[in-house]
KOLDREN-584547 format. One record per residue (C-alpha): x, y, z; residue number from 1. Coordinates in Angstrom, 2 decimals, decimal comma. Example, Ala and Ser with C-alpha at 12.3 -4.5 7.8 and 13.67 -1.06 7.14 Angstrom:
<rs>
{{12,30 -4,50 7,80} 1}
{{13,67 -1,06 7,14} 2}
</rs>
This chain:
<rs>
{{1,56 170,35 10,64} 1}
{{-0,45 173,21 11,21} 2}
{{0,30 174,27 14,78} 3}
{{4,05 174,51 13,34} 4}
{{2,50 178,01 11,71} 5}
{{1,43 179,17 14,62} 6}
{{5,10 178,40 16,55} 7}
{{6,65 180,06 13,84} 8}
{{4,52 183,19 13,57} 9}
{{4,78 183,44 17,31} 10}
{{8,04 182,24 18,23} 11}
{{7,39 182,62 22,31} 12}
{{3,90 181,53 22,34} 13}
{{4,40 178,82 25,23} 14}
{{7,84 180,27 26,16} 15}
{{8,88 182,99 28,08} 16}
{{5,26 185,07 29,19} 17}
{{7,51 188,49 30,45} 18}
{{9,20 188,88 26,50} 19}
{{7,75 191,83 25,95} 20}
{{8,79 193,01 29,02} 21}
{{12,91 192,59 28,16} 22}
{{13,38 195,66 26,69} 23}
{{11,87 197,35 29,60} 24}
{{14,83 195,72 32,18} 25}
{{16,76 199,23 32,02} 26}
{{14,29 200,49 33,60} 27}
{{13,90 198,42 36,61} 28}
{{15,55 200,66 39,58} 29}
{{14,43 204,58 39,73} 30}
{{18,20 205,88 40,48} 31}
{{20,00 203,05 37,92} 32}
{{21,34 200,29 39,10} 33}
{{24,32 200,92 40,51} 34}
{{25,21 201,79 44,37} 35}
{{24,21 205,38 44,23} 36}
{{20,94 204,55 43,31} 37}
{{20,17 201,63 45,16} 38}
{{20,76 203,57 47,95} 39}
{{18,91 206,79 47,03} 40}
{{15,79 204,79 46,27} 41}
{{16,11 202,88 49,50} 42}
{{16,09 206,12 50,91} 43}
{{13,04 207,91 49,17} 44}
{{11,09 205,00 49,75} 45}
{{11,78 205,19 53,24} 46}
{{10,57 208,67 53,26} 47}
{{6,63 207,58 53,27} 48}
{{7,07 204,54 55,91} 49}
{{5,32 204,46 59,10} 50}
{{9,10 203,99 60,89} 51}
{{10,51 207,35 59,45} 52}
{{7,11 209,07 60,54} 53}
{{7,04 208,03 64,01} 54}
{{11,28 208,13 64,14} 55}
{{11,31 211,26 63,35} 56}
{{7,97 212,79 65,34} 57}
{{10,10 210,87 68,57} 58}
{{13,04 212,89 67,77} 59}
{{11,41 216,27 67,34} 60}
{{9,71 215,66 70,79} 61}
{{13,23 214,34 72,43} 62}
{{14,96 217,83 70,92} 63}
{{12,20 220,40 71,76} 64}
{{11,62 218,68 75,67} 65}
{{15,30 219,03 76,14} 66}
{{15,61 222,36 74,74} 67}
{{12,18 223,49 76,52} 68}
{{13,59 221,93 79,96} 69}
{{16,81 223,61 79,49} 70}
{{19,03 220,40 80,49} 71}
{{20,83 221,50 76,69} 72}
{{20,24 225,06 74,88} 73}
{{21,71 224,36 71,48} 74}
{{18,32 225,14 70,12} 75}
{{16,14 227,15 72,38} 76}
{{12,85 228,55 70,74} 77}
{{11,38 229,73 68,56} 78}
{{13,61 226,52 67,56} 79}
{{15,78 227,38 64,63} 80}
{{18,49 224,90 64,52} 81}
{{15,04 222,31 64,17} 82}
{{13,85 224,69 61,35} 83}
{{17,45 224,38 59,42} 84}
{{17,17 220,90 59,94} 85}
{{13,47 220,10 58,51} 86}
{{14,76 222,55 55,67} 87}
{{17,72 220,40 54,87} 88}
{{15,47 217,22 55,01} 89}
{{13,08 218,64 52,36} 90}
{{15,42 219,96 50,36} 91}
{{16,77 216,16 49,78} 92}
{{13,14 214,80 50,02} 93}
{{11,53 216,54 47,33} 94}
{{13,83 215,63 44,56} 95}
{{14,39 212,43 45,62} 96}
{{10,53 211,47 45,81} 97}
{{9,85 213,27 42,80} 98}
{{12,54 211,78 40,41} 99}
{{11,31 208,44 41,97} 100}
{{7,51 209,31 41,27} 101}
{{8,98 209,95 37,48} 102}
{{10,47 206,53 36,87} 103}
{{8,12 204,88 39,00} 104}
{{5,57 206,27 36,20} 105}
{{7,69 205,72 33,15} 106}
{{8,20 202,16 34,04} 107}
{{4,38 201,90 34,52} 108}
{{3,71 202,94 31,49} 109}
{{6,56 201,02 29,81} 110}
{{5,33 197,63 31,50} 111}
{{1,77 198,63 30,66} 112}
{{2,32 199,12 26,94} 113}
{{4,84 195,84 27,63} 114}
{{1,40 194,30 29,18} 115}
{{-0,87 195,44 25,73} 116}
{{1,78 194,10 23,24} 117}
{{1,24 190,51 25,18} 118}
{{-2,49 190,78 25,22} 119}
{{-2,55 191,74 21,42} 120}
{{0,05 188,54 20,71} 121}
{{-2,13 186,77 22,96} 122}
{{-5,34 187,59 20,81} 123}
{{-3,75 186,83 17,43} 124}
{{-2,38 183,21 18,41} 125}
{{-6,01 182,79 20,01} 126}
{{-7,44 183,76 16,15} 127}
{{-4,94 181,86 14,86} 128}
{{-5,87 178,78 16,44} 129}
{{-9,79 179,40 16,02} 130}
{{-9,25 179,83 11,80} 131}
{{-7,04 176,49 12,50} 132}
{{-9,88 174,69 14,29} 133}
{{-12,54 176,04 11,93} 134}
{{-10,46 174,51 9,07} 135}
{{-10,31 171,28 11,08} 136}
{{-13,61 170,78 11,65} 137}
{{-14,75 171,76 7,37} 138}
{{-11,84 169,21 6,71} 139}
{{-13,95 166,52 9,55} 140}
{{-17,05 167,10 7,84} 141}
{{-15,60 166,72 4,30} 142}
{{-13,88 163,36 5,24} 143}
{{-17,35 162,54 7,44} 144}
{{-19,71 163,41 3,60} 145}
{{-17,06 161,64 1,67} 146}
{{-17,28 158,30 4,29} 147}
{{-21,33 158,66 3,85} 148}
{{-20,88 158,74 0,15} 149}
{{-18,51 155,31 0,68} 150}
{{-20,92 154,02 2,83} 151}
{{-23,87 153,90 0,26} 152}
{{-21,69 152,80 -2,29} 153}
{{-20,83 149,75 -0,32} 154}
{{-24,37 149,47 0,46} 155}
{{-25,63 149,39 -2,69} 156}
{{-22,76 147,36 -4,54} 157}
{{-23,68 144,32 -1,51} 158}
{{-26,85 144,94 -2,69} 159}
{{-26,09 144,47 -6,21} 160}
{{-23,79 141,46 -5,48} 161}
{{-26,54 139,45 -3,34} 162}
{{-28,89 140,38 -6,28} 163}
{{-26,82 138,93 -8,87} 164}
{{-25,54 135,81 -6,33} 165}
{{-29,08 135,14 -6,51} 166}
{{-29,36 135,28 -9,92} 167}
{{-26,70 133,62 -11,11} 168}
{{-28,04 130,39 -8,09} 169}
{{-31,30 130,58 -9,91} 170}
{{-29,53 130,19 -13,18} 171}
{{-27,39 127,47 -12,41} 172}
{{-30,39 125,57 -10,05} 173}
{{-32,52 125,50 -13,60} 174}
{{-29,90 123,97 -15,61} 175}
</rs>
């Protein structure tokens, strides 16, 4: 009967352990959640891989060897075309990474405060059950005194009842 309190007070208890993270969902992709931003996060994640770092190092030495060997002067030094290029890239890079960086940290802190609100309902239904255990066990030892008490009344009403048995055998023996 008492654990019922606790299951009320704390509806989700033993349910569903990511509750307080529900209101959080909207959060879930940097760019939203539609095609756009799928793909725009795909892309500023892809920024900081290995594969683009080494792609793109391959392709700056593939356009300044051809340039430098002259099979193709689109782009002959001091390389400007390249320059343009690397300009263009960063001017889509920056924003990108740093709008990411920006929801990446508010849903941090949203799943972290998410993460505190479980720990604290965690804590209460922990108190909740100690005070309901430490009720228990007075109520044990209350019932345990009261079957002592029982048990020496018992005790001493046999005694009583032996005393008079013998009593009332003397009695009748004399007669």
């Amino acid at each position: 009967m008492q654990t019922a309190t606790i299951t009320d007070q704390h509806p989700n208890a033993t349910g569903n352990h990511l509750r307080f993270h529900l209101r959080h969902a909207h959060l879930a992709s940097a760019f939203g959640s539609d095609w756009f931003g799928l793909k725009a996060e795909t892309f500023a994640r892809f920024f900081g891989t290995p594969t683009f770092l080494i792609a793109q190092s391959i392709l700056v030495a593939i356009w300044i060897a051809i340039n430098m060997a002259g099979v193709t002067q689109f782009d002959v030094y001091p390389f400007i075309l390249l320059n343009l290029a690397f300009s263009l890239q960063a001017a889509y890079a920056a924003p990108l990474i740093l709008l990411a960086q920006t929801r990446q940290a508010d849903r941090d802190k949203a799943l972290s405060d998410a993460d505190a609100q479980h720990r604290e309902a965690l804590a209460a239904a922990s108190l909740e059950r100690q005070n309901l255990a430490g009720r228990q066990s007075a109520q044990i030892l209350d019932l345990l005194e009261q079957n002592t008490t029982l048990t020496k009344m018992t005790q001493e009403l046999s005694q009583r009842i032996e005393t008079l048995t013998a009593e009332i055998h003397q009695a009748l023996c004399r007669r």
